[in-house]
N, C-alpha and C positions, 0 to 999 in steps of 0.2 A: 768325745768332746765335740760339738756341733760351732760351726766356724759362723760366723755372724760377719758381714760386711759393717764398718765404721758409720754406715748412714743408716743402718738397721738399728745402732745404738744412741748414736749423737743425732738431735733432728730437733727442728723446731718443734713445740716451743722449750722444751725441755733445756736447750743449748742457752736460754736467755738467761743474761748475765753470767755466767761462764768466761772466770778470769783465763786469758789464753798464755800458753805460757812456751816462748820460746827461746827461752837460757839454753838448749839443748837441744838437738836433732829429733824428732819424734816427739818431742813432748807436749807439743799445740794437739794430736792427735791425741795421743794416750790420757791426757789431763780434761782433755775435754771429753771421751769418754767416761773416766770418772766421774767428771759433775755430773753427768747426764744419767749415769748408774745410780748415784745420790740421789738427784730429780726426781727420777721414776720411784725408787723403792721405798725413799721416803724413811729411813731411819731414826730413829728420837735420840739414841746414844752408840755413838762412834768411837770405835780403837783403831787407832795407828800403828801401826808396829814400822819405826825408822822413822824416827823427824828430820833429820840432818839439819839442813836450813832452816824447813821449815813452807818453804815455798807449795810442796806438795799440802801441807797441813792447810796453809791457806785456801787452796782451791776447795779440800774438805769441808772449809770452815763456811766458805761463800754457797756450796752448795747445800749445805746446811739448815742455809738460810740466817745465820750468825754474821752480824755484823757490829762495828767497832761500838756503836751507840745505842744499840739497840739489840738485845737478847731476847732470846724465845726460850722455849722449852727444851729444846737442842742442846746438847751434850758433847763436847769431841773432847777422847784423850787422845795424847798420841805418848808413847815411849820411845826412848833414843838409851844408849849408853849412858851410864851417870858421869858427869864432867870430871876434866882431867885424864880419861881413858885414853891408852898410848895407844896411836892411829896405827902403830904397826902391830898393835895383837887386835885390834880390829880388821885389818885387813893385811895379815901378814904379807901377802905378794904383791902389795900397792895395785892393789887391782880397783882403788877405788880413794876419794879422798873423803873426809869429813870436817865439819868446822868446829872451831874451838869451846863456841857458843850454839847449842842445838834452840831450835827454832823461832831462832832473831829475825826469819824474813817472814813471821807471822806474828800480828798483832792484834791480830782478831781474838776474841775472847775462846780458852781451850785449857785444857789442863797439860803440862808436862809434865813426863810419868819419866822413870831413870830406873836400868835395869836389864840385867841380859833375861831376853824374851825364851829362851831355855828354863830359866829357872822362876821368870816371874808370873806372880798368883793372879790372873785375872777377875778370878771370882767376884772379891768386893768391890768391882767395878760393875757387875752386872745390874739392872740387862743391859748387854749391848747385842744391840738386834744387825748392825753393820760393821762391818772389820776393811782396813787396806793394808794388806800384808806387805813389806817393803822392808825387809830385813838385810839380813845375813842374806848370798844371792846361792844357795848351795843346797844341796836335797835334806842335809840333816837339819837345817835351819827351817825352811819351808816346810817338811813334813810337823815339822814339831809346832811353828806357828799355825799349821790348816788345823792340826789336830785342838789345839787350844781353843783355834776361833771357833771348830765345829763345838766344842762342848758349851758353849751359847748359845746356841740353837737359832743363829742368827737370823734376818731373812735373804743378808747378800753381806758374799764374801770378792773381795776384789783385791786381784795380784798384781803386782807389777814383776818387770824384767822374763814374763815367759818362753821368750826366745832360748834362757839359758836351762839346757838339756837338763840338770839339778833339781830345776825349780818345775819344770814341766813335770818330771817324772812323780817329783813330791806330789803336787797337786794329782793327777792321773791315779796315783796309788793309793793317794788319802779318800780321793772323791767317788773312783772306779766302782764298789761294789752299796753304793748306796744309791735308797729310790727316791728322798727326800728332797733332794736337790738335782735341779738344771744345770749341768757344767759346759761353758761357753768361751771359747776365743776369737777375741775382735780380730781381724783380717786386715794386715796393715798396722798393727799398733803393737807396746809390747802386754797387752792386759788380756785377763781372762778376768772372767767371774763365775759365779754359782750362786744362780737365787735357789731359795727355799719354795718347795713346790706345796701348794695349798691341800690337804685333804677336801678328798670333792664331800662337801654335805649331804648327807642323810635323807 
């Protein structure tokens, strides 16, 4: 996995408009990576995996290029639990909270999807050429979601919470032994990504 400095990703003009978002410690960093990974790779249709609020969805949505009045040909789903889900068998050890209502702090135009990302079929969503993985923060969750987003052959896959040893190993194991993709962690933030590496033409 090759380490990229935060100005090697985020940089003008890429960063323009790029909602900043500082509810959280590191999140002006890590969120404005995102946009700027949207930016560059240019995606037509986006899966979420973890709305919670919804705030992350929005950043998706503005980089997108989705906005409240006006639609393009851009695409974002995002999936969360289906409502009514008991936060303690979501996160048995309160190691995390959720809201009652998943993504109330986006009102940008997006679909909400409902459903444990274990068992749900992304297929008749395809293509989706971009994924931001943000689930469950643990290796059986991660491997299971990298393994799902790789089977759409996406062109950029982006994680969040890398820091946590789970989520690192997932991604490392799932990505390790193929030649198709770039696997990358921003330095400073908690994100990695993996663009899809172009065959050189003929």
């Amino acid at each position: 996995m090759k380490v990229l400095e935060i100005g090697e990703v985020a940089y003008e003009p890429l960063m323009r408009g790029a909602e900043l978002r500082n509810d959280f410690p590191g999140y002006q960093e890590d969120y404005l990576a995102i946009h700027c990974l949207i930016v560059k790779h240019q995606p037509r249709r986006f899966m979420e995996i973890g709305t919670s609020a919804g705030r992350g969805t929005r950043v998706i949505c503005r980089a997108m290029g989705i906005r409240r009045f006006r639609r393009n040909s851009s695409v974002v789903y995002s999936l969360d639990v289906p409502p009514g889900t008991d936060p303690n068998v979501i996160y048995p050890e309160h190691e995390d909270g959720h809201p009652k209502v998943a993504g109330r702090a986006c009102r940008l135009p997006y679909e909400q999807l409902y459903g444990n990302s274990m068992e749900f079929d992304f297929a008749p969503y395809y293509p989706i050429d971009g994924w931001f993985i943000d689930g469950k923060h643990n290796f059986t969750f991660a491997k299971n979601d990298t393994k799902k987003a790789l089977l759409s052959h996406p062109q950029l896959i982006i994680w969040h919470d890398m820091q946590i040893e789970g989520v690192r190993e997932a991604v490392e194991e799932s990505l390790g032994d193929r030649s198709d993709y770039a696997l990358f962690r921003v330095n400073d933030t908690r994100i990695a990504f993996a663009a899809r590496i172009e065959p050189e033409p003929h």
